[in-house]
N, C-alpha and C positions, 0 to 999 in steps of 0.2 A: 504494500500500500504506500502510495504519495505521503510522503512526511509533511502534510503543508505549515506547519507551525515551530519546523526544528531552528533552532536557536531562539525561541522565544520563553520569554519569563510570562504567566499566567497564575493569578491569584483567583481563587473560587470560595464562596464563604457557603457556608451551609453543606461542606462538602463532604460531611458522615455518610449520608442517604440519600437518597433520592433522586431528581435533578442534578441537585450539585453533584454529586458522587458520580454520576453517569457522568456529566459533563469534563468534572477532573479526569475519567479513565478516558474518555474521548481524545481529551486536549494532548495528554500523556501519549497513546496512542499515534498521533498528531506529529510529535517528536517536542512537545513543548514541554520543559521544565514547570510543573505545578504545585503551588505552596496552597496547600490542604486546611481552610479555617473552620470551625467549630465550635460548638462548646464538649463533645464530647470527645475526650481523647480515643476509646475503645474503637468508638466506631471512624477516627478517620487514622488508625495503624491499621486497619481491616482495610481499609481505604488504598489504604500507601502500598503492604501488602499485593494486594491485586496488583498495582499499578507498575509495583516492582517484579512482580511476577512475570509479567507480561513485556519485561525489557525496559521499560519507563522509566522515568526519574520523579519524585516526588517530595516535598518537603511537608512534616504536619506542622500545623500551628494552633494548638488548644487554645482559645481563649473566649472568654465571653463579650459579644459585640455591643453589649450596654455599657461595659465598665471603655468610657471614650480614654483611658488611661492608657488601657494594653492596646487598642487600637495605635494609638503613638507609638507604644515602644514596641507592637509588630512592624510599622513603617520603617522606625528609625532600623531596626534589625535588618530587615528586605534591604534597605537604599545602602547603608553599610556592605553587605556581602554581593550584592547584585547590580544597583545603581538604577538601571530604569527597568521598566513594567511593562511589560505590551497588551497586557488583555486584564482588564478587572469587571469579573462576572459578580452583580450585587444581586446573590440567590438567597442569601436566609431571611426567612421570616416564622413568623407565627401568627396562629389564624386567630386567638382568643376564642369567646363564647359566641355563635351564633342567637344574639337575642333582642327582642327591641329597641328602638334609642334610648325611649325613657327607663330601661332596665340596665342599662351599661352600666359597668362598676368604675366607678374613677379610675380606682387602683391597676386595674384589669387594663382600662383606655390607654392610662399613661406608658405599661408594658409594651402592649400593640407598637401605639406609635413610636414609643423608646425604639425598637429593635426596627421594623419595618421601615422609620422614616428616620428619627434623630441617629443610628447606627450609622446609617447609608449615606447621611450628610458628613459625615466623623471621616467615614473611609474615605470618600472623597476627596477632604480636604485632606488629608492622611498621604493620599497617594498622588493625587496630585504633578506635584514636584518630577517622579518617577515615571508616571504616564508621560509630561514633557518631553522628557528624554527619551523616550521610544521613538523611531523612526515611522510609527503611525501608534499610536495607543489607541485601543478600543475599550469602552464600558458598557458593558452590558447592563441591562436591569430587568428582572424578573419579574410581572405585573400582572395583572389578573382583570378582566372582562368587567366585575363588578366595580372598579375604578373609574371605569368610564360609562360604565351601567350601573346606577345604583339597585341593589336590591334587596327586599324586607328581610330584616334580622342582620342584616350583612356588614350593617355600619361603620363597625367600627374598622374591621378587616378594606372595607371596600374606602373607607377616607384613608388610610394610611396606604393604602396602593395608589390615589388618587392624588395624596401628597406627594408623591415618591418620582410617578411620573411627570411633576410638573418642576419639583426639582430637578431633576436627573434632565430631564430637556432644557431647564435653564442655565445649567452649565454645561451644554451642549454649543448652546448659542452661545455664551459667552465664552467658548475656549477655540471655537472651530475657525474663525479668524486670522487666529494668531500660533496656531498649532497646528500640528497635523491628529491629533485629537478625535475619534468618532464617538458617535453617544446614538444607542441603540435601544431600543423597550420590546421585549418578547412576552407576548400572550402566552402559555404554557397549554392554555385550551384542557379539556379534561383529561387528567392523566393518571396512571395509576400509583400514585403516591399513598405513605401515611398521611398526609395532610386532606387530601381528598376522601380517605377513608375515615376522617375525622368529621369532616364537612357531611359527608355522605353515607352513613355507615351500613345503608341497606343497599349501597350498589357493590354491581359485580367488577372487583378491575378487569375481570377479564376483557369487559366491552372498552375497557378506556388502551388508548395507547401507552406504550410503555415509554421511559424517562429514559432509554435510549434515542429516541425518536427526537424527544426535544433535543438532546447533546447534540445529538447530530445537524440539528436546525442551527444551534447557536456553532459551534464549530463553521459550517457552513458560511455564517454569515460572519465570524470574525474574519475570514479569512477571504472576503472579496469586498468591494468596493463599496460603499452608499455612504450618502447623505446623513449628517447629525439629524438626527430627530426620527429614523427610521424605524417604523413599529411594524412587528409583523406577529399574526397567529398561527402557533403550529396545531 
């Protein structure tokens, strides 16, 4: 297979399971060096594992994307031993409770958006600096239908995807100028995830597409040409 990503550095967050996890062994696969984020160690050495199994190279990075502390000092880590970045896929989130507006928990809301929107503005500016120094840096962002469709119970999940994409696009525009910089938003569409099965717990995954399918989409699209602001659904 075409290596189309060899000599490239690629940061994946949520990259225990799912999406992420498919994407990392994709990008790996790819010939790109992948630094592995999460908050669960176990599941991204299972990660690494495969990735090294299979000839790949991968680095884990445990940490938790609410504390904006370790987000600094995984940057300062990356920019020390590597210098720039060429692909930052912003995949973790969490879905919270599906339940009405007026039943939202503060406590529950402020998690949401912590991790789904304030995380996502952290790494940004985190990497930043290192996305410049790529001879084209890509960001991906990982987004969901009800961001731009709202829907009942959905609120709190469907505003912080809603926030995400409109940050993520504004520093799309403000870098694409003056950078060689892309800024991307991928629909995931129904997939067979835990998160889906959380959402959904009486459907079959078998009917949904597998989170290889999305890696394959995003791999895909890192690796050829568009326009900042380009959204697509797989």
């Amino acid at each position: 297979m075409t290596q189309r990503l060899t000599g490239k550095l690629a940061l994946v967050t949520g990259a225990s399971r799912g999406i992420g996890a498919a994407t990392a062994k994709k990008f790996a696969a790819e010939g790109a060096h992948v630094i592995l984020v999460a908050r669960t160690a176990g599941g991204l050495e299972a990660v690494e594992d495969a990735i090294h199994e299979t000839g790949g190279n991968a680095t884990i990075a445990p940490l938790d994307l609410v504390d904006g502390d370790s987000i600094q000092r995984l940057a300062a880590a990356v920019s020390e031993r590597w210098g720039a970045l060429d692909i930052l896929v912003l995949n973790a989130a969490m879905l919270g409770s599906l339940t009405p507006v007026v039943q939202i928990e503060a406590k529950e809301l402020s998690a949401v958006m912590t991790l789904n929107f304030t995380a996502q503005q952290a790494l940004i500016a985190a990497f930043d600096p290192m996305l410049k120094k790529s001879e084209g840096g890509r960001v991906i962002a990982l987004t969901s239908s009800v961001g731009a469709r709202p829907r009942a119970y959905w609120g709190a999940y469907g505003a912080s995807k809603a926030a995400l994409d409109t940050l993520i696009t504004a520093y799309g525009e403000e870098v694409k100028n003056l950078t060689k910089i892309r800024v991307a938003i991928i629909d995931p569409g129904g997939t067979a995830t835990d998160m889906r099965a959380l959402a959904f717990p009486g459907e079959d995954p078998a009917t949904l597409k597998s989170a290889d399918v999305v890696a394959d989409a995003i791999a895909d699209l890192v690796t050829s040409e568009f326009e900042t602001g380009h959204r697509i659904t797989v």
